[in-house]
C-alpha positions in Angstrom: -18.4 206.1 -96.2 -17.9 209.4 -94.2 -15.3 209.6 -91.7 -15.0 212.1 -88.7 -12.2 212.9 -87.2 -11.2 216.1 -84.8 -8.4 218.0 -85.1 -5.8 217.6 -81.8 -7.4 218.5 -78.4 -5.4 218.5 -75.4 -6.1 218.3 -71.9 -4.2 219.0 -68.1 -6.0 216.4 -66.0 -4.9 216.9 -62.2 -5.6 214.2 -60.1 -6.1 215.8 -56.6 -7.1 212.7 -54.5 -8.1 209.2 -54.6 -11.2 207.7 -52.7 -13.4 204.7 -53.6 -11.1 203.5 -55.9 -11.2 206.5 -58.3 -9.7 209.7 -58.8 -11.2 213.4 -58.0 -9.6 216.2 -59.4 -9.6 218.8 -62.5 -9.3 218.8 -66.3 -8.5 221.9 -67.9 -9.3 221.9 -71.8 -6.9 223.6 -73.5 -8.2 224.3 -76.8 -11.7 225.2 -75.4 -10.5 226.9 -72.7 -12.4 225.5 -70.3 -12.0 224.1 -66.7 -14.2 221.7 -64.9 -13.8 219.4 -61.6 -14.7 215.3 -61.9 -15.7 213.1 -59.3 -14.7 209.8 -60.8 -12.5 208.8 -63.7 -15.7 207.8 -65.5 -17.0 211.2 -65.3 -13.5 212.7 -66.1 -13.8 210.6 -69.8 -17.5 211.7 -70.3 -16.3 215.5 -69.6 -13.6 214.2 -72.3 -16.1 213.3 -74.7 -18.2 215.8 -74.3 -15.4 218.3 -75.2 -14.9 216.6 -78.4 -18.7 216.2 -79.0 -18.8 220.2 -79.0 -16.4 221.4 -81.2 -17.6 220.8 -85.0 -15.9 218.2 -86.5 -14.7 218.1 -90.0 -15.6 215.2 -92.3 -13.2 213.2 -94.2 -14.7 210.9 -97.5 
């Protein structure tokens, strides 16, 4: 059974306001250098995951 796993990625989230019972703000990726503004929390984890899903990964067995 093969095993991803990412080496650590870190992330500044800023959270600039609240409305609707979610945050808007930034999240600056550190390792990919990268900076984008979310409307939602749930679009702040899919930026998140879409970080991850763009760097290679290395495979563990």
């Amino acid at each position: 059974m093969k095993q991803m796993s990412h080496k650590n990625n870190n992330f500044i989230i800023n959270i600039k306001e609240t409305q609707n019972d979610t945050w808007q703000g930034s999240i600056q990726w550190i390792e990919g250098k990268k900076e984008e503004n979310f409307r939602s929390a749930l679009e702040m984890i899919k930026l998140i995951d879409s970080a991850l899903n763009d760097q290679a990964p290395y495979h563990k067995e």
